[in-house]
C-alpha positions as CSV (number, residue, x, y, z in Angstrom):
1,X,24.2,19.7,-13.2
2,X,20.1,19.2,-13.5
3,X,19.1,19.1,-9.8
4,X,17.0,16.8,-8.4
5,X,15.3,14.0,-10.3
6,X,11.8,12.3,-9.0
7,X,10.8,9.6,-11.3
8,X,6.8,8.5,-9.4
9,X,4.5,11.0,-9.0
10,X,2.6,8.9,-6.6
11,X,2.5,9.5,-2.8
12,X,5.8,8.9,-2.3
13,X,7.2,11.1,-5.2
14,X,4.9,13.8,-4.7
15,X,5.7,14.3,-0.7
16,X,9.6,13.7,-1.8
17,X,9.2,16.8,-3.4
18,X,7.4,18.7,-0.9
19,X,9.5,18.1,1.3
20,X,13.0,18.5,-0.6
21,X,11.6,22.6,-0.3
22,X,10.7,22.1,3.6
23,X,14.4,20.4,4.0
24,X,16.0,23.8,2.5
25,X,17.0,22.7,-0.9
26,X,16.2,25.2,-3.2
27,X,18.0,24.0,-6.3
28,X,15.5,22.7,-9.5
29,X,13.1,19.7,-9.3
30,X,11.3,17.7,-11.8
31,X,8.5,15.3,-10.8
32,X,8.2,13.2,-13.6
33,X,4.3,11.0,-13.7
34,X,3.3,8.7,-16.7
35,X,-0.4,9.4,-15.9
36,X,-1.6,13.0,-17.3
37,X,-3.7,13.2,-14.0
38,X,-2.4,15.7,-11.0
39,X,-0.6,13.3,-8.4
40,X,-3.6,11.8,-6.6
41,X,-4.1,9.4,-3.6
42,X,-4.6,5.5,-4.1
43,X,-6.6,4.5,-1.2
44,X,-9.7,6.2,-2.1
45,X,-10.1,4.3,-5.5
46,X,-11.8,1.7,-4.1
47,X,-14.0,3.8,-1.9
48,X,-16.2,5.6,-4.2
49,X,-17.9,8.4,-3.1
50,X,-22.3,7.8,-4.0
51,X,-21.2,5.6,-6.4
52,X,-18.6,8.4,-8.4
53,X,-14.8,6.9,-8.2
54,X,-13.2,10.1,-6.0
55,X,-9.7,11.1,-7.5
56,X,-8.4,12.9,-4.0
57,X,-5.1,14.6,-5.6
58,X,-2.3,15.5,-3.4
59,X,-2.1,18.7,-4.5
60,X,-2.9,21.7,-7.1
61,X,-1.1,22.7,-10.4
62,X,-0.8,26.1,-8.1
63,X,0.9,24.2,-4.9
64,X,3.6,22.9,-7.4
65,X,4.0,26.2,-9.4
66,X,4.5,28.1,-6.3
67,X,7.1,25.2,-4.6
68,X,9.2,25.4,-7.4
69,X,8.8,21.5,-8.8
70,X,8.5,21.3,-12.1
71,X,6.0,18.6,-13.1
72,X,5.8,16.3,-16.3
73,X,2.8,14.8,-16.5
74,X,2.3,11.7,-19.1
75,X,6.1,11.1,-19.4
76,X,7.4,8.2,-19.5
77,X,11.4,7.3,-18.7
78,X,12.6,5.3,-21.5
79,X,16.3,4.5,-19.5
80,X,18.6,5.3,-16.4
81,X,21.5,6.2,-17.1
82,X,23.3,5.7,-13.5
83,X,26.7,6.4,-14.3
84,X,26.3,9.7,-16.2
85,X,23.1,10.7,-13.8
86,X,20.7,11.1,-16.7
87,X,17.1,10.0,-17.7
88,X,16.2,9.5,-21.0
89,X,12.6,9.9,-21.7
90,X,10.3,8.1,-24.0
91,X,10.3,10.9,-26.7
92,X,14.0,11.0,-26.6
93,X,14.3,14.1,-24.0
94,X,17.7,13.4,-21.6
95,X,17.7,15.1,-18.8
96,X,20.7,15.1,-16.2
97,X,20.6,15.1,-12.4
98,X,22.6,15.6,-9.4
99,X,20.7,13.3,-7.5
100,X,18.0,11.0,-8.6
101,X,14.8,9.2,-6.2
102,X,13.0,6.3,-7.8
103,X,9.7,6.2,-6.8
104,X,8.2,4.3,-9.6
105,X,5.4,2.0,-7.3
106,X,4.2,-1.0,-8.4
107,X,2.4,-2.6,-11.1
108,X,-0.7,-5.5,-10.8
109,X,0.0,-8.6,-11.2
110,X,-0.6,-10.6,-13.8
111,X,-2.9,-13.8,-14.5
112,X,-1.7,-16.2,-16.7
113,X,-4.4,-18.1,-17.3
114,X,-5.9,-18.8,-21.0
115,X,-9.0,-15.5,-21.5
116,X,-6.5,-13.8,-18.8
117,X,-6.7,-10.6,-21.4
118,X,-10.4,-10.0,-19.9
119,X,-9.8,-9.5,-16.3
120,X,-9.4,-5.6,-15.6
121,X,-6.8,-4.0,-13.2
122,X,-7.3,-2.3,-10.5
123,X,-4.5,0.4,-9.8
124,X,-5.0,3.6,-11.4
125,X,-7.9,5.8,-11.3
126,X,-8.7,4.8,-15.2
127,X,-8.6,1.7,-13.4
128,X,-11.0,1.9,-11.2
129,X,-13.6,4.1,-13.3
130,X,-13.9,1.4,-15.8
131,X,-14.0,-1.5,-12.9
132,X,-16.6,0.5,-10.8
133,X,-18.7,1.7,-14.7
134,X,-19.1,-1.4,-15.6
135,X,-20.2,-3.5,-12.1
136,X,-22.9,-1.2,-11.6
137,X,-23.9,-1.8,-15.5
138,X,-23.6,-5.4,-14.5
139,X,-25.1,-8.3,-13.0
140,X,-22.4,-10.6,-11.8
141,X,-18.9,-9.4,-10.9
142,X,-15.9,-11.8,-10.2
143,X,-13.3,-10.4,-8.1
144,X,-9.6,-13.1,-8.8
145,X,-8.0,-12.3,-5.2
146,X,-9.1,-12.0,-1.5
147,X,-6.5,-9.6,-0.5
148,X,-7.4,-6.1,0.8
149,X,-8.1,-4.9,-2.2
150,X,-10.1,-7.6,-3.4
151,X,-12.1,-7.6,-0.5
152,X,-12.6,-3.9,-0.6
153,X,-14.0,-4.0,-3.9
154,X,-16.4,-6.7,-3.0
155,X,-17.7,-4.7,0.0
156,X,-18.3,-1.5,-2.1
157,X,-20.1,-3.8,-4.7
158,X,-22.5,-5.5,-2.2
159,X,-23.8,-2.1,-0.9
160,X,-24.6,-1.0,-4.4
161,X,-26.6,-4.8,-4.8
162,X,-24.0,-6.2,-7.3
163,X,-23.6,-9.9,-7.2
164,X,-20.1,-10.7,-6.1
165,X,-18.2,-13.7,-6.2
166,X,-14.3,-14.0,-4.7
167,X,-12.0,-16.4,-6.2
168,X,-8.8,-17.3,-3.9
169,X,-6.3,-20.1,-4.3
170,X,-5.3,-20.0,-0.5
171,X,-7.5,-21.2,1.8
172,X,-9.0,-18.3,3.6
173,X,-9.2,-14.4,2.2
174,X,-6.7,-12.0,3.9
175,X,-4.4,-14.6,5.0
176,X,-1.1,-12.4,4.0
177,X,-1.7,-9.2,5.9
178,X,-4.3,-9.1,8.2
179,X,-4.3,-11.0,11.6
180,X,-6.2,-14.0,11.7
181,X,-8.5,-13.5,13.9
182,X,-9.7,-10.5,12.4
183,X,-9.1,-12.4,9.1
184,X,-11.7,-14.7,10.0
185,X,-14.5,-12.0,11.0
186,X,-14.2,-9.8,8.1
187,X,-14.7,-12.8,5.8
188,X,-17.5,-14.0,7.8
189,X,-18.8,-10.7,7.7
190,X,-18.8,-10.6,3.9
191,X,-20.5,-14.7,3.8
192,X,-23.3,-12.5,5.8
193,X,-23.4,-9.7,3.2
194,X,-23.8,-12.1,0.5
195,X,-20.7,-12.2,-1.1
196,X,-19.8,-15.8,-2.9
197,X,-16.6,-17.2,-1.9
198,X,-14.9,-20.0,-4.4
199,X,-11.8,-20.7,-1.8
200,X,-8.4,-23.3,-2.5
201,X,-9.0,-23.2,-6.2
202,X,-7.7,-21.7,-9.1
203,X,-8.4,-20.3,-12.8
204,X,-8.6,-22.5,-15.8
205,X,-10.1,-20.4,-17.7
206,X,-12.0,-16.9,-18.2
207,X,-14.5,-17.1,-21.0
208,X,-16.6,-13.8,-21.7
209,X,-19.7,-14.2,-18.7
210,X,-18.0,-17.3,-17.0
211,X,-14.7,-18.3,-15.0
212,X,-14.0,-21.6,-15.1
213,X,-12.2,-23.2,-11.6
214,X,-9.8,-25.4,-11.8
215,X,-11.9,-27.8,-9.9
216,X,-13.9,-28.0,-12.5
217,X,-16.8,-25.4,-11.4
218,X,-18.0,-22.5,-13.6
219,X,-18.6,-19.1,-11.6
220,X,-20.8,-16.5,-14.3
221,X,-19.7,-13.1,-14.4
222,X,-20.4,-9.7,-16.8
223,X,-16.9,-8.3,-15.2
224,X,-14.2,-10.4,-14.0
225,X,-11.4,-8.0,-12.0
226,X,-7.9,-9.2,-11.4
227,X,-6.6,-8.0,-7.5
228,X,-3.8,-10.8,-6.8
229,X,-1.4,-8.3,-5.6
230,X,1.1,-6.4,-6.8
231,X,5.0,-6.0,-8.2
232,X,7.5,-3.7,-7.2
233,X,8.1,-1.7,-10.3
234,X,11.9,-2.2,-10.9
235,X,12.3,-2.5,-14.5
236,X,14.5,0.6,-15.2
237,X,16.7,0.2,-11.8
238,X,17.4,-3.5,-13.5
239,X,18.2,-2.1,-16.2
240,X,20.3,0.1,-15.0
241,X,22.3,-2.0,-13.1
242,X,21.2,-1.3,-9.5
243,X,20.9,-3.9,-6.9
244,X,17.8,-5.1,-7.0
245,X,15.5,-8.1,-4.9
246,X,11.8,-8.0,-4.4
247,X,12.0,-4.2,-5.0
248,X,15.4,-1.6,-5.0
249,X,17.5,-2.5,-2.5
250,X,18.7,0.2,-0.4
251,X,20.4,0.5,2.8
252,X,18.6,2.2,5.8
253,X,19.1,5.6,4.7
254,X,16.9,5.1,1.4
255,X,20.2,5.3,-0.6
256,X,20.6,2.7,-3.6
257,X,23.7,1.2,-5.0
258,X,24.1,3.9,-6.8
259,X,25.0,6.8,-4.2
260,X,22.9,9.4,-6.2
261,X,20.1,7.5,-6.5
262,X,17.6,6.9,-3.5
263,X,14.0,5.3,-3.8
264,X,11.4,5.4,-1.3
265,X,7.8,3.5,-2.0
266,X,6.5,0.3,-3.6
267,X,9.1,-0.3,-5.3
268,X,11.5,0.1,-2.7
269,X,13.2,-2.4,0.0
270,X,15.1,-1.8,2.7
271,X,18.1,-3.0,4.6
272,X,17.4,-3.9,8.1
273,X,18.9,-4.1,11.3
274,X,18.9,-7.5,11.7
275,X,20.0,-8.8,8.4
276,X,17.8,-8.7,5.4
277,X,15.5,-6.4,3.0
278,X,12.0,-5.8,3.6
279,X,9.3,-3.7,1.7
280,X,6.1,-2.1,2.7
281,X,3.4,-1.7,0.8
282,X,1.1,1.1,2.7
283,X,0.1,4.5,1.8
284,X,1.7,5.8,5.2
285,X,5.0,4.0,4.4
286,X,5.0,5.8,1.3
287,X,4.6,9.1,2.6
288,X,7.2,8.3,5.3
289,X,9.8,6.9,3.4
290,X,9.2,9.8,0.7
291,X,10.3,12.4,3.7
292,X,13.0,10.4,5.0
293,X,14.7,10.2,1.1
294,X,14.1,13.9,0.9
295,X,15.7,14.7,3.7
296,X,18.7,12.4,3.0
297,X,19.0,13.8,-0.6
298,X,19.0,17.2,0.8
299,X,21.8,16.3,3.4
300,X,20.3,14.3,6.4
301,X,22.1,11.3,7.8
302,X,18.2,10.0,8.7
303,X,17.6,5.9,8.6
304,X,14.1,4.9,8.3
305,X,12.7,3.6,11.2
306,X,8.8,4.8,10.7
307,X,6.4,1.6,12.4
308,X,4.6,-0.3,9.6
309,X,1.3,0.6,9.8
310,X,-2.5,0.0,7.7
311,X,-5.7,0.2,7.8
312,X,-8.8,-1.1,5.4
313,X,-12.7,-0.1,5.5
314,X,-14.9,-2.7,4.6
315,X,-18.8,-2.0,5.3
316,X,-18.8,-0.7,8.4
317,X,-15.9,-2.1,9.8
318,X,-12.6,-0.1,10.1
319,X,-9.8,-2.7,10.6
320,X,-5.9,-1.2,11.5
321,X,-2.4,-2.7,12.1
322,X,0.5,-1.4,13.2
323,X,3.7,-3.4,13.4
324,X,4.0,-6.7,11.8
325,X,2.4,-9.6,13.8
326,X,4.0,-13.0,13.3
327,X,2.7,-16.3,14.6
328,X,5.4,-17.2,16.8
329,X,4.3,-13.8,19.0
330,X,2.6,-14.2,21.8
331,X,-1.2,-12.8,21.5
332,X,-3.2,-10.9,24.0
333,X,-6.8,-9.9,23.2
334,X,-9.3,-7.0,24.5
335,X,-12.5,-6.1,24.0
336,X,-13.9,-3.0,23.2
337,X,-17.1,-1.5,23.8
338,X,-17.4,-1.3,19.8
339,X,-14.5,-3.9,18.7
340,X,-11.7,-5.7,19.6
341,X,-7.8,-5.3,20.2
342,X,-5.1,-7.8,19.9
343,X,-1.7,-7.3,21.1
344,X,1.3,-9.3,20.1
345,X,4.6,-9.2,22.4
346,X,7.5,-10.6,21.2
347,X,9.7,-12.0,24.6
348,X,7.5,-9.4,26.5
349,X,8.2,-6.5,24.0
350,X,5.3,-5.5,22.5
351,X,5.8,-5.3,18.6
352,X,2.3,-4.8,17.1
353,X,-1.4,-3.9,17.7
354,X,-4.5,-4.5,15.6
355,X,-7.9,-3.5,16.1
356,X,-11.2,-4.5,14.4
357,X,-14.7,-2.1,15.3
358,X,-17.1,-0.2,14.4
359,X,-16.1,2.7,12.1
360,X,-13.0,4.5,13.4
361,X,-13.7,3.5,16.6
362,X,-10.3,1.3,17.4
363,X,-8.2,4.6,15.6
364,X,-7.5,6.3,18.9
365,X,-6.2,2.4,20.3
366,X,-3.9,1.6,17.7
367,X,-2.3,5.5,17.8
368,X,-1.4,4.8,21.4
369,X,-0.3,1.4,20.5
370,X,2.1,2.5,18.2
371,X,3.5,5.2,20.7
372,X,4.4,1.9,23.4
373,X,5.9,0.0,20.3
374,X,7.8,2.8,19.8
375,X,8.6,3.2,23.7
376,X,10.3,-0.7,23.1
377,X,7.5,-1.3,26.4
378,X,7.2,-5.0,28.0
379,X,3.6,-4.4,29.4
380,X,1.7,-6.4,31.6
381,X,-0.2,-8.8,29.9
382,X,-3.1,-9.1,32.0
383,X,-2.6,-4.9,31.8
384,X,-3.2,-5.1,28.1
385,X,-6.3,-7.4,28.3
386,X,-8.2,-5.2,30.8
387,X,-10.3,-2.8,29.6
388,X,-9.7,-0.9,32.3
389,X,-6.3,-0.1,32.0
390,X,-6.1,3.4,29.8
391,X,-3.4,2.9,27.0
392,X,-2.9,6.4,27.9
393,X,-2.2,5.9,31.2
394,X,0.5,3.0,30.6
395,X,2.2,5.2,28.2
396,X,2.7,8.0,30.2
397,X,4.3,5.4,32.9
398,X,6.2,4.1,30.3
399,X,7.5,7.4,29.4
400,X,8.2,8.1,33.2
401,X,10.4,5.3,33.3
């Protein structure tokens, strides 16, 4: 028929592709992008580089000439038809496929108070060049969200002297991913950089220089950005009559309802072992899921079983996680020369490691960490608290064993 079918040409539909060729298929592919940028990297939008929003792409028009993949840039698919295995485009192009991965991402969400129409996004690299062009033209910039991104963008503001006030309706920032121990010292670190935080209240309103709180306080702002998190983008796999939850549901090996269709991202989530569907929003699970679709598309028999896994820079500290701590699990704490570990075991298995230091100073930590969660180890507690005990060390005896 048509080949293969990428519909994202984000980090997970980009590596798909890649590594379709390194899996041996050398039938066509088409990566289909609605931007008309090259595929480019999402984590350094909110990292500018002296001030200049850096668009790192994934690769050149020359990697994907000589690859084979055909790439349409600035198309967008219309429909999905699932039981003929065609894509109808926007401009009325249908296009047929053999087999099909949806790796469409996710979209911001939405505010939904009244003035919600002035809050910008923050997703794309348009995205962020209007955000970062018109803080640093600015006075007073209002960030609506205390996630990672949220607080990203605040720290990159404060080191450029913009005034920066975080609205959150939960009651601390970072409360949904990170730890919170280390929740609490990133947030104190920003109170010491300056940063305003308005915290357990919502929107009523945003006005053109103000937000007004539902509490009844006004917050003044030139730019008011929206970064409450974001949706998986499922709207054609709805359509198209796929199972669908909080994101595509496939089973373990990436595979939809449909049996042509995989999707691997955002926008996908996965069956688990123990009952359930789960999905990961990380640049590394994107790039992992990616290869493990590819390889299934091209014939593998591969679940996904890649160890969840983030990090986030904020001023000079370099927070990562690897696994997904819970409160229930059982917490052990070391201290670095330049930072801090914390350890979760769950029944004596350890199941996740996060680190909080200077720079990349905990990177080399939470690398060996995920090698023992991968090793299924029950460590020592007092092992893991001690400095003195090399990670290294206890891996190799775990290995051993």
């Amino acid at each position: 028929m048509g080949g293969f079918i990428i519909v994202g040409a984000g980090e997970a539909g980009t590596r798909a592709a890649f590594t379709l060729r390194e899996a041996g298929y050398y039938g066509p592919i088409k990566l289909i992008g609605a931007e008309t940028h090259l595929p480019y990297e999402r984590p350094p939008l909110s990292k500018p580089d002296n001030g200049a929003v850096a668009m790192k792409v994934i690769c050149s028009d020359e990697a994907l000439l000589n690859a084979g993949i055909t790439y349409l840039s600035g198309a967008e698919v219309a429909e999905l038809d699932g039981a003929g295995q065609a894509i109808i485009l926007s401009d009325g192009r249908s296009l047929a496929y053999d087999k099909l991965l949806l790796a469409t991402g996710a979209r911001p969400r939405k505010l939904s108070c009244p003035g919600a129409g002035r809050a910008l996004d923050f997703r794309t690299y348009d995205d962020a060049k209007v955000i970062f062009d018109s803080a640093y033209a600015s006075q007073r910039v209002a960030i609506i969200g205390g996630g990672l991104i949220g607080m990203e963008l605040a720290a990159m503001l404060r080191g450029k002297d913009v005034i920066v006030s975080v609205i959150e309706t939960a009651p601390k920032p970072l409360g949904r991913a990170v730890p919170l121990r280390f929740a609490a010292k990133m947030h104190t670190r920003h109170v010491d950089e300056g940063v305003d935080f308005h915290l357990g209240v919502g929107i009523s309103e945003i006005l053109d220089n103000t937000v007004l709180l539902s509490n009844g306080a006004e917050v003044p702002a030139d730019v008011v950005v929206a970064a409450i998190g974001v949706q998986p983008e499922i709207f054609l796999a709805e359509k198209a009559g796929l199972a669908t939850g909080n994101g595509i549901l496939t089973n373990p090996f990436l595979q939809t309802s449909y049996r042509h269709i995989f999707a691997a991202g955002d926008c996908a989530a996965v069956e688990q072992h123990g009952g359930g569907y789960v999905r990961f929003e990380s640049w590394r699970n994107a790039r992992s899921q990616a290869q493990t679709a590819a390889r299934n598309m091209a014939g593998a028999g591969e679940a996904f079983s890649a160890i969840p896994w983030f990090w986030t820079d904020q001023y000079d500290l370099g927070l990562q996680v690897a696994g997904l701590p819970q409160p229930h699990h059982q917490s052990v704490v070391r201290a670095l020369p330049m930072g801090e570990l914390e350890f979760y075991l769950d029944e004596g298995t350890l199941v996740a490691a996060a680190g909080l230091g200077i720079g990349n100073s905990v990177a080399k930590d939470i690398k060996l960490s995920e090698m023992l969660i991968a090793a299924g180890v029950s460590p020592d507690p007092a092992a893991l608290a001690d400095p003195g005990v090399n990670l290294k060390t206890m891996l190799k005896t775990a290995k051993s064993a």
